[in-house]
LOBATOR-70974 format. One record per residue (C-alpha): residue number from 1; residue in one letter; chain; x, y negated, z negated. Coordinates in steps of 0.5 Angstrom, whole numbers. Each point is the difference from the previous one (the first is absolute). Example, Ala and Ser with C-alpha at 12.3 -4.5 7.8 and 13.67 -1.06 7.14 Angstrom:
2
<1, A, A, <25, 9, -16>>
<2, S, A, <2, -7, 2>>
END
This chain:
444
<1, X, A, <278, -42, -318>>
<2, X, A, <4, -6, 0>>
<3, X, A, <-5, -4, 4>>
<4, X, A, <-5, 0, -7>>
<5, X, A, <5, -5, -4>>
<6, X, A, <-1, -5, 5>>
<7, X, A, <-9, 1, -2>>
<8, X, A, <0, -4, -6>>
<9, X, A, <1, -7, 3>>
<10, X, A, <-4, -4, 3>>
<11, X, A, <-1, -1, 7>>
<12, X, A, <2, -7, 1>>
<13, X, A, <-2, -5, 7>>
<14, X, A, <4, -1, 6>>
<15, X, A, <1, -6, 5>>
<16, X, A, <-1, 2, 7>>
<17, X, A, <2, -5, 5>>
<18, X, A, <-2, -2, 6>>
<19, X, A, <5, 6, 3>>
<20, X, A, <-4, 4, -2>>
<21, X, A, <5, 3, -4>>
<22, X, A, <-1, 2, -7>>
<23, X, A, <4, 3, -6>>
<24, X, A, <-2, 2, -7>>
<25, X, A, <2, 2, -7>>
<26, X, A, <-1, 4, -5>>
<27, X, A, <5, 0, -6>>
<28, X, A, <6, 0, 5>>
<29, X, A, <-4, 6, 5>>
<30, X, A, <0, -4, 6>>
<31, X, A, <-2, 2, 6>>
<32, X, A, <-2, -5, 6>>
<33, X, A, <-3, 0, 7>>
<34, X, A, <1, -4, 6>>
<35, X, A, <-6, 0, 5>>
<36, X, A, <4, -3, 5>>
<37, X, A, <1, 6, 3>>
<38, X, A, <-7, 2, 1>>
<39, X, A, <-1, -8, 3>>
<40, X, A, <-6, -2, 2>>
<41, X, A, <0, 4, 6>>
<42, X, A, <-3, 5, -5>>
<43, X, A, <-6, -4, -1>>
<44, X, A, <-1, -3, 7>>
<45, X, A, <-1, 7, 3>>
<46, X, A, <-5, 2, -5>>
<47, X, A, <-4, -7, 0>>
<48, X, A, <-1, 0, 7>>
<49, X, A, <-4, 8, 0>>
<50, X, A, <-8, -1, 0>>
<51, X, A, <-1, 6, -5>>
<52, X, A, <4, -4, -5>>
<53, X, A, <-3, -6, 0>>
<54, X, A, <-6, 1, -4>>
<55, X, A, <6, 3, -5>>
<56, X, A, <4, -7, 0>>
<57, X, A, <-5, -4, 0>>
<58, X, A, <-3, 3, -7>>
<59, X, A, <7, 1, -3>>
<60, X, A, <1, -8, 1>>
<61, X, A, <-8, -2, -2>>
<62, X, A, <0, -4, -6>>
<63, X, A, <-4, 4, -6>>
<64, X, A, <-7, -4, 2>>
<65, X, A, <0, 3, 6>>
<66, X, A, <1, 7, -2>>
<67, X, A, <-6, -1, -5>>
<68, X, A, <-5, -2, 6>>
<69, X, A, <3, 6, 5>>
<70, X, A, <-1, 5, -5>>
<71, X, A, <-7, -3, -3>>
<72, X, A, <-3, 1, 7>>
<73, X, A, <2, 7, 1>>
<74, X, A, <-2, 2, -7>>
<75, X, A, <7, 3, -1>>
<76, X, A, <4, 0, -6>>
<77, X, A, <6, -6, 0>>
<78, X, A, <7, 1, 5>>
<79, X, A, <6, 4, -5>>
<80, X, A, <2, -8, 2>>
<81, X, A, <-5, -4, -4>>
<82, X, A, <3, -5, -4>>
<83, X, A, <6, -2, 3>>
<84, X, A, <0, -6, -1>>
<85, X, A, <8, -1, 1>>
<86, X, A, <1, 1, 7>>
<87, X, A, <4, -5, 4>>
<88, X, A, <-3, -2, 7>>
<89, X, A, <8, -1, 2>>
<90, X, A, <1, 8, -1>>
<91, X, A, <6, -3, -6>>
<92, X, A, <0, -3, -6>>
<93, X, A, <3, -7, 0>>
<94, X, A, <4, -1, -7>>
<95, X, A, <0, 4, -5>>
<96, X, A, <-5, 6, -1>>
<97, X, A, <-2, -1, -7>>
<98, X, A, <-2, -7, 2>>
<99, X, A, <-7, 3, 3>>
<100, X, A, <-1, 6, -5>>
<101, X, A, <-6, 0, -4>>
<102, X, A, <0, -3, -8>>
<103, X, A, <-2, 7, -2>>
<104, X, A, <4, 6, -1>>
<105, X, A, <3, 4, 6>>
<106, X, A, <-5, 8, 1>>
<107, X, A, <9, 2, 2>>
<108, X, A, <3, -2, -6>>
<109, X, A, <6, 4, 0>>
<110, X, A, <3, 5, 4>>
<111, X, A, <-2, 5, -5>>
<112, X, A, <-7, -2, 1>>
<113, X, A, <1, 1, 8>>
<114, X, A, <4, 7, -1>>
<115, X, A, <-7, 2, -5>>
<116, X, A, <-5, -2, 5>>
<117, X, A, <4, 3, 7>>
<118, X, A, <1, 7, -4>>
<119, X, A, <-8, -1, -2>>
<120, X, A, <-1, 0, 8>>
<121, X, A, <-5, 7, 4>>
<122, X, A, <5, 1, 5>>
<123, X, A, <7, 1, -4>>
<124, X, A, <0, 7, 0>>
<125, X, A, <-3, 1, 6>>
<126, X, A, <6, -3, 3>>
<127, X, A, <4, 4, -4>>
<128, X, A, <3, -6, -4>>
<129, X, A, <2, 1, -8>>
<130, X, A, <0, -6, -5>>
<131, X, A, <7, 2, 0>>
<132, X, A, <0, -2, 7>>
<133, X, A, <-4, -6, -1>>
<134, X, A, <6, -2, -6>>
<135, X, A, <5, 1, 6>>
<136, X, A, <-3, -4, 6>>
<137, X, A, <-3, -6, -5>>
<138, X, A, <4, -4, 5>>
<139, X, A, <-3, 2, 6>>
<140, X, A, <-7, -1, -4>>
<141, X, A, <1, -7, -1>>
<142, X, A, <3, -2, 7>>
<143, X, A, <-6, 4, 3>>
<144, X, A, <-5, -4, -4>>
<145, X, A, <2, -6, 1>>
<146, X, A, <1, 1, 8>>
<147, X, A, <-7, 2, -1>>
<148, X, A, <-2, -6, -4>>
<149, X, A, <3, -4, 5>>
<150, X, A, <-2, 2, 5>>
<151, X, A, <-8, 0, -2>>
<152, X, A, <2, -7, -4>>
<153, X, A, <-2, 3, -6>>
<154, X, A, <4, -3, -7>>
<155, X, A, <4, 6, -2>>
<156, X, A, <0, -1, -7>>
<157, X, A, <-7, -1, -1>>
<158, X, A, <-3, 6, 4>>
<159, X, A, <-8, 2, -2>>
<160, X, A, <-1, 7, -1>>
<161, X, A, <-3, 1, 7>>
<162, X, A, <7, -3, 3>>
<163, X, A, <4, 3, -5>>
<164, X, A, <-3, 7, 2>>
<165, X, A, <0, -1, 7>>
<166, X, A, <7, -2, 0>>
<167, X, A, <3, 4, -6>>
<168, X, A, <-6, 6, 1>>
<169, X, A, <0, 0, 8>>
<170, X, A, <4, -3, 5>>
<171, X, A, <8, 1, -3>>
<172, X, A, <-2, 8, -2>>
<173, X, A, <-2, 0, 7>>
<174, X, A, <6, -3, 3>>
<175, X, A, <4, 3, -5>>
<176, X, A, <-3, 6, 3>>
<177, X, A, <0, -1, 8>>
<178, X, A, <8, -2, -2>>
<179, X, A, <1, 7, -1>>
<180, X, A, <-3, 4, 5>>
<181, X, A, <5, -5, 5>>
<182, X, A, <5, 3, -4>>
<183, X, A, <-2, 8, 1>>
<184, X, A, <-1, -2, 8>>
<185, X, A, <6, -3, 1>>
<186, X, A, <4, 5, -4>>
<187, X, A, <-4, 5, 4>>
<188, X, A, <5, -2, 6>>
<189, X, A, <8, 1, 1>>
<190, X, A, <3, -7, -1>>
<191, X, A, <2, 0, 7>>
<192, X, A, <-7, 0, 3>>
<193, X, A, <-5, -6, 2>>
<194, X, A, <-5, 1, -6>>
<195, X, A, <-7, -2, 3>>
<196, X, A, <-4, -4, -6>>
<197, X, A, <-4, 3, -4>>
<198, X, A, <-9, -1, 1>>
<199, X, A, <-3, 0, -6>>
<200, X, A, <-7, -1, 0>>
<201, X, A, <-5, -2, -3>>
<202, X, A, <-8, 2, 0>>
<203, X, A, <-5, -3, -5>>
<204, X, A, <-6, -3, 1>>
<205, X, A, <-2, -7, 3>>
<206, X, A, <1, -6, -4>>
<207, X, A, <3, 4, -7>>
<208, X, A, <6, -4, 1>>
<209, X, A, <5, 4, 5>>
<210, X, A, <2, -5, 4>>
<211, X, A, <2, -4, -6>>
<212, X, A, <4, 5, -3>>
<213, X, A, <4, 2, 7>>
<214, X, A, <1, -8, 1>>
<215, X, A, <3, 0, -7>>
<216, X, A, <5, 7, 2>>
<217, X, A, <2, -3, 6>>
<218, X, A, <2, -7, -3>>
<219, X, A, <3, 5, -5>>
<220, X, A, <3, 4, 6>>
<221, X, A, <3, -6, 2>>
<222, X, A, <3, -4, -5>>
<223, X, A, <4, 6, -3>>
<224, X, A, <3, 0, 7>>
<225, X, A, <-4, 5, 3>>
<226, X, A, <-3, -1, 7>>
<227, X, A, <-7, 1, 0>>
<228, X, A, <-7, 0, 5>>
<229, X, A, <-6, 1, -2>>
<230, X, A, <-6, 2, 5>>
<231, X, A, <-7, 2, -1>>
<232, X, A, <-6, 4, 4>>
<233, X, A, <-3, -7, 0>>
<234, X, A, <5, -1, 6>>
<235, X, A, <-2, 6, 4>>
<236, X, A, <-7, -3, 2>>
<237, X, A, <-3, 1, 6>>
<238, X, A, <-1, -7, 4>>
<239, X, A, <-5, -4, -1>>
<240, X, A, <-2, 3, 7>>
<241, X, A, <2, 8, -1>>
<242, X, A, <-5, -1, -7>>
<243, X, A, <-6, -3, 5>>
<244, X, A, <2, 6, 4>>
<245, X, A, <0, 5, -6>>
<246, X, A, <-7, -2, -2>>
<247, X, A, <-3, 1, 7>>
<248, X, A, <4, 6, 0>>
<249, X, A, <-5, 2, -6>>
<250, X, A, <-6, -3, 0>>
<251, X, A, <-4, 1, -7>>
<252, X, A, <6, 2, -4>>
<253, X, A, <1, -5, -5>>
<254, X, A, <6, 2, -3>>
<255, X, A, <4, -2, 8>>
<256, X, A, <-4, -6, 1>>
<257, X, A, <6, -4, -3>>
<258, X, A, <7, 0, -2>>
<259, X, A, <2, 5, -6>>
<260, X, A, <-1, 8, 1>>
<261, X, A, <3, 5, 4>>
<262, X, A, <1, -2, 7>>
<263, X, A, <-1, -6, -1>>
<264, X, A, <8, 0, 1>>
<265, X, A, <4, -1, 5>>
<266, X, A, <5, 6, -1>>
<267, X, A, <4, 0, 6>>
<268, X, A, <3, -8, -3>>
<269, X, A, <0, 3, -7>>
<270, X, A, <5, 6, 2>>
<271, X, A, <4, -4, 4>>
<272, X, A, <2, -5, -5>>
<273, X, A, <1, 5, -6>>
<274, X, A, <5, 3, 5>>
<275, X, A, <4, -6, 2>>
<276, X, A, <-1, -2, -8>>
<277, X, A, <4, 7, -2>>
<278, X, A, <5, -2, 6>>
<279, X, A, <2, -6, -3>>
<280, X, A, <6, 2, -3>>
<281, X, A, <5, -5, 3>>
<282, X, A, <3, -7, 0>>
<283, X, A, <-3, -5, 4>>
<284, X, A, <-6, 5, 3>>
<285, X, A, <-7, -4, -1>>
<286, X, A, <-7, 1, 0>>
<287, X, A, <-7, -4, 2>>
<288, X, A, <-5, 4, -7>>
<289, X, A, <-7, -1, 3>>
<290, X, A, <-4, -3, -4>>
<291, X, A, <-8, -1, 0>>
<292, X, A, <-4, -6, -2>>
<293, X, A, <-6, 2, -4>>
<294, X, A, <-4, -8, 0>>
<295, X, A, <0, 1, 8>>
<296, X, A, <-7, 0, 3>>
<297, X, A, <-3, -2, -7>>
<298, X, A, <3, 6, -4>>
<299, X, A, <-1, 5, 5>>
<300, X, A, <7, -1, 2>>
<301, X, A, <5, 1, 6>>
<302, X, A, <8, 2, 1>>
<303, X, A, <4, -7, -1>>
<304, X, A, <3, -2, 6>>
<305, X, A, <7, 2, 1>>
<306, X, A, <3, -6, -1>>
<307, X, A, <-2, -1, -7>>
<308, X, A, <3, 7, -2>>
<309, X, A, <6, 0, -4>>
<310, X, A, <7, 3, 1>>
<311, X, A, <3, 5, -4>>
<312, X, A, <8, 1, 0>>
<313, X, A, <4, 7, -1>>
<314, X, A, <2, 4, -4>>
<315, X, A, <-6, 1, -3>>
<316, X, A, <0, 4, -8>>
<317, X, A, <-7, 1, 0>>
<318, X, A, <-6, -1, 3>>
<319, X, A, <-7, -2, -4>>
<320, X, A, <-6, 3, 4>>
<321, X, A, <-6, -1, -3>>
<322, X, A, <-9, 2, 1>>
<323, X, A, <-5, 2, -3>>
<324, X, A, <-1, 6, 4>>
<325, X, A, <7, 2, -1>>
<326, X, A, <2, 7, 0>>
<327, X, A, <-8, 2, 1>>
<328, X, A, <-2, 8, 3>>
<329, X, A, <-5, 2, 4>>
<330, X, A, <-5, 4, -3>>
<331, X, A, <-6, 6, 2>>
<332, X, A, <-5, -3, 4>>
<333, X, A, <-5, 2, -5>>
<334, X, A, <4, -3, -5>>
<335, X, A, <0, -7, 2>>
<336, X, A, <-7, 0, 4>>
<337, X, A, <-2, 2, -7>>
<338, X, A, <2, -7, -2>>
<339, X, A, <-2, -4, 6>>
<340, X, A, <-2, 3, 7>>
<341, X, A, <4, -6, 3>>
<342, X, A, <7, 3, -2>>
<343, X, A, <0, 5, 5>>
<344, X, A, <3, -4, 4>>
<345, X, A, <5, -4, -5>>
<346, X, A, <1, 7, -2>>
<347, X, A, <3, 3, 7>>
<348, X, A, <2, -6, 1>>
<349, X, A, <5, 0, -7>>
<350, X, A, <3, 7, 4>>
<351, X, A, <5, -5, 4>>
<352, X, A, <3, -3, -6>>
<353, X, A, <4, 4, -3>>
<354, X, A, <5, -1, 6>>
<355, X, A, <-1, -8, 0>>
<356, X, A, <1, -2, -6>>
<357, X, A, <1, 6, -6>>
<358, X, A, <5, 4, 3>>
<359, X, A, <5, -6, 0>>
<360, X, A, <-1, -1, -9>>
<361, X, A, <5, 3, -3>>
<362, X, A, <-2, -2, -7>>
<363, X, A, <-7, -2, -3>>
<364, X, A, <-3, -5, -5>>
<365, X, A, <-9, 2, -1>>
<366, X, A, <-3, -5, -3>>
<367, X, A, <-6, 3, -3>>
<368, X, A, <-7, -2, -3>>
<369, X, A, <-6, 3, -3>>
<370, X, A, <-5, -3, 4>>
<371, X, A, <0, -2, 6>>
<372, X, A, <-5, -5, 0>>
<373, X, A, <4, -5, -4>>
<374, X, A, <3, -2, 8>>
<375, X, A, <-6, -5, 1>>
<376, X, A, <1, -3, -6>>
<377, X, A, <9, -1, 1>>
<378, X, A, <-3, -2, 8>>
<379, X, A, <-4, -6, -2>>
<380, X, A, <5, -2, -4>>
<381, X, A, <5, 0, 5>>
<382, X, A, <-5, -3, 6>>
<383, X, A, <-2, -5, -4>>
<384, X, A, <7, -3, -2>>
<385, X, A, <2, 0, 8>>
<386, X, A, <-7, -4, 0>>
<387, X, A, <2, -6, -6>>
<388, X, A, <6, 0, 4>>
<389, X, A, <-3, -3, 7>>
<390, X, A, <1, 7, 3>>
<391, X, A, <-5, 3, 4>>
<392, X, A, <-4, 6, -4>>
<393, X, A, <-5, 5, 0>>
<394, X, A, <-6, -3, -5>>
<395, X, A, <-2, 4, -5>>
<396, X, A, <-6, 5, 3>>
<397, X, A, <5, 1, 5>>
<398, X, A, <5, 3, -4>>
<399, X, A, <-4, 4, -3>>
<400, X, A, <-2, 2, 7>>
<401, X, A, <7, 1, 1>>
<402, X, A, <2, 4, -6>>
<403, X, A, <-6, 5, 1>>
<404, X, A, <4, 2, 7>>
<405, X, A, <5, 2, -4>>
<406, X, A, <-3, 4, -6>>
<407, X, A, <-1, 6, 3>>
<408, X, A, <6, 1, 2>>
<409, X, A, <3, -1, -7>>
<410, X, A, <-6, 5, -3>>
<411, X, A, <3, 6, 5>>
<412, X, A, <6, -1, 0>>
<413, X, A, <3, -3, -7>>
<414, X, A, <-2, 6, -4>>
<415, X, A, <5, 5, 4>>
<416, X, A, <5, -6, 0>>
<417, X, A, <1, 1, -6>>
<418, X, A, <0, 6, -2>>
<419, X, A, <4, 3, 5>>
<420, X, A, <5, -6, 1>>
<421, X, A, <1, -4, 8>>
<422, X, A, <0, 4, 6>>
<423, X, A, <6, 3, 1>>
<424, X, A, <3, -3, -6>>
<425, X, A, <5, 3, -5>>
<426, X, A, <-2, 1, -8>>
<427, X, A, <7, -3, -1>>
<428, X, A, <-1, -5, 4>>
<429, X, A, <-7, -2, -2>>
<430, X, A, <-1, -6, -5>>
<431, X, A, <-8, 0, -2>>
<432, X, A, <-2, -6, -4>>
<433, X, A, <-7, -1, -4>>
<434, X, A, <-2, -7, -1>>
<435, X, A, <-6, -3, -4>>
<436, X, A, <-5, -6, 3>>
<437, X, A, <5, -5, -2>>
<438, X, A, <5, 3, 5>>
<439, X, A, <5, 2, -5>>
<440, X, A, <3, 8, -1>>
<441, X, A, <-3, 3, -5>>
<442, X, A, <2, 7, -4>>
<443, X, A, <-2, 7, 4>>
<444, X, A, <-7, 2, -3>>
END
């Protein structure tokens, strides 16, 4: 416990230089980083992703434009509400201190963080102590601050819905994704090719499971791992096979537009998670598939192929997520029951497993207590893509859109989680509740 002697000092400000590197230190216990390793490649292969855009380009907009986005949707305020400290160039030119607030920091001091991560919902669900957090204090620090650099936020005067998100959320589940890849590996004898490990991630639309795997594969990637990430979203079917799926189903509203089961194409799906396992050498490279939601004025089509970014092996791990991940067909009476168009959906949900569930090896479920909740995250999310001059749905058309998606979630959640994803292993399998605002919240 060691570790503890250093909580009583405070935490003082460091200067990043345009280098992007950056060191600290707290009464003679440093630690430092320097992100030149990650590059700026990193970024690059993130912002050039529709599915992340609407992401960036709310992380980067000044507080009066969170207010109006949020003041519309008559949602509460984004965990970054308030972060008046961002610095539109990515770095801090000059001292950081120099852009503090007059106020005193919410971090204070080492102890103070070590107090609030131990306070966190998900610790003992990943089977970390406080005794473990003393130990690893360094790594806390150094993942936060990757974090806060990587969203510009001031690392050093965090909100409490920032401070959970970080301390509570996102550096536990990485903490955790890191030792499900070592169990994997350890899982082969040294002289074999390890294939990376898929780990997925089924939480509902808009509940922030594309921010949270943005935030572990910049993780992945500045501590040395290499590291993809794909969605079900990039699986849809072309514009063309869609319209072709309508007139194939005429009447049924929940296959009239892109989202349930069957509007998939699954033979490009099983494809390209079997090239992903095979990336295990030097030099292999990949083209990932990518689909452009803001096409046809936000009913979507695949991006062309040109625009796809290329991935480089060996590959750690592989970050694959939707919102109907890991769903198991059920009865007929049983769906029908919920809406009489899922039968179709239903039988067509029979021919996932082989698709997509089978090649998860490890599973993260997002879970939450009413599903109604997803109009309210979707709005929020369409109506930063439309203040950002992108194309958009309105806001009848979203409700329209999310209705095509409820009873899906009505039918299959319920055995989701209580039974876990299909085919997944309990040992494997990390279920996290979140409230409204999106943070973890502790098992009721």
């Amino acid at each position: 416990m060691a570790t503890l002697n250093v909580f009583s000092h405070t935490w003082q400000p460091c200067t990043i230089s345009p280098s992007l590197s950056c060191s600290n230190t707290i009464n003679n216990y440093a630690y430092s980083h320097n992100n030149n390793n990650c590059s700026n490649n990193c970024k690059l292969h993130f912002f050039s992703h529709s599915r992340y855009f609407s992401i960036l380009s709310s992380l980067s907009a000044p507080t009066s434009q969170f207010t109006t986005h949020f003041s519309k949707s008559g949602s509460r305020m984004s965990w970054l509400q308030n972060t008046t400290n961002a610095s539109s160039s990515g770095y801090w030119k000059g001292p950081l201190y120099s852009a503090f607030p007059t106020k005193p920091a919410e971090v204070a001091s080492v102890q103070d963080l070590f107090e609030f991560i131990c306070s966190g919902p998900l610790l003992g669900k990943i089977g970390v102590t406080q005794e473990k957090v003393a130990d690893s204090i360094d790594k806390w620090l150094s993942y936060g601050r990757y974090i806060c650099q990587l969203f510009q936020l001031n690392e050093l005067y965090l909100s409490e819905p920032q401070k959970a998100r970080v301390y509570h959320y996102y550096i536990p589940v990485f903490i955790w994704c890191e030792e499900q890849i070592s169990q994997h590996q350890s899982s082969f004898n040294e002289e074999d090719e390890i294939p990376p490990l898929v780990i997925g991630f089924s939480a509902p639309q808009g509940c922030g499971k594309t921010t949270l795997v943005y935030a572990l594969d910049y993780l992945f990637q500045v501590t040395g791992r290499k590291s993809v990430t794909i969605s079900i979203d990039d699986f849809y079917l072309t514009a063309e096979g869609q319209n072709k799926l309508r007139e194939a189903y005429p009447g049924n509203a929940l296959l009239e537009l892109r989202g349930n089961a069957g509007s998939h194409d699954l033979a490009l799906s099983i494809e390209t998670l079997t090239a992903l396992t095979k990336m295990t050498r030097e030099g292999m490279k990949m083209k990932l598939t990518r689909y452009d939601k803001s096409a046809f004025s936000g009913r979507g089509d695949r991006a062309d192929s040109s625009t796809w970014p290329e991935t480089e092996g060996p590959l750690t791990v592989v970050l694959f997520e939707g919102w109907m991940l890991g769903f198991k067909p059920l009865p007929v009476e049983a769906v029908t029951a919920v809406d009489p168009q899922l039968e179709t959906v239903n039988k067509n949900l029979e021919a996932y497993y082989d698709a997509w569930d089978k090649y998860i090896k490890s599973w993260i479920v997002i879970k939450i207590k009413n599903p109604n909740c997803v109009y309210q995250w979707r709005l929020q999310a369409e109506i930063a893509m439309r203040e950002a001059g992108k194309p958009g749905m309105s806001d009848d058309e979203v409700r329209d859109f999310v209705s095509r998606y409820l009873p899906a979630y009505n039918a299959y959640l319920p055995t989701l989680y209580s039974e876990g994803p299909n085919g997944s292993d309990p040992k494997h399998l990390l279920t996290i509740e979140i409230d409204e605002g999106r943070n973890p919240i502790l098992a009721t």
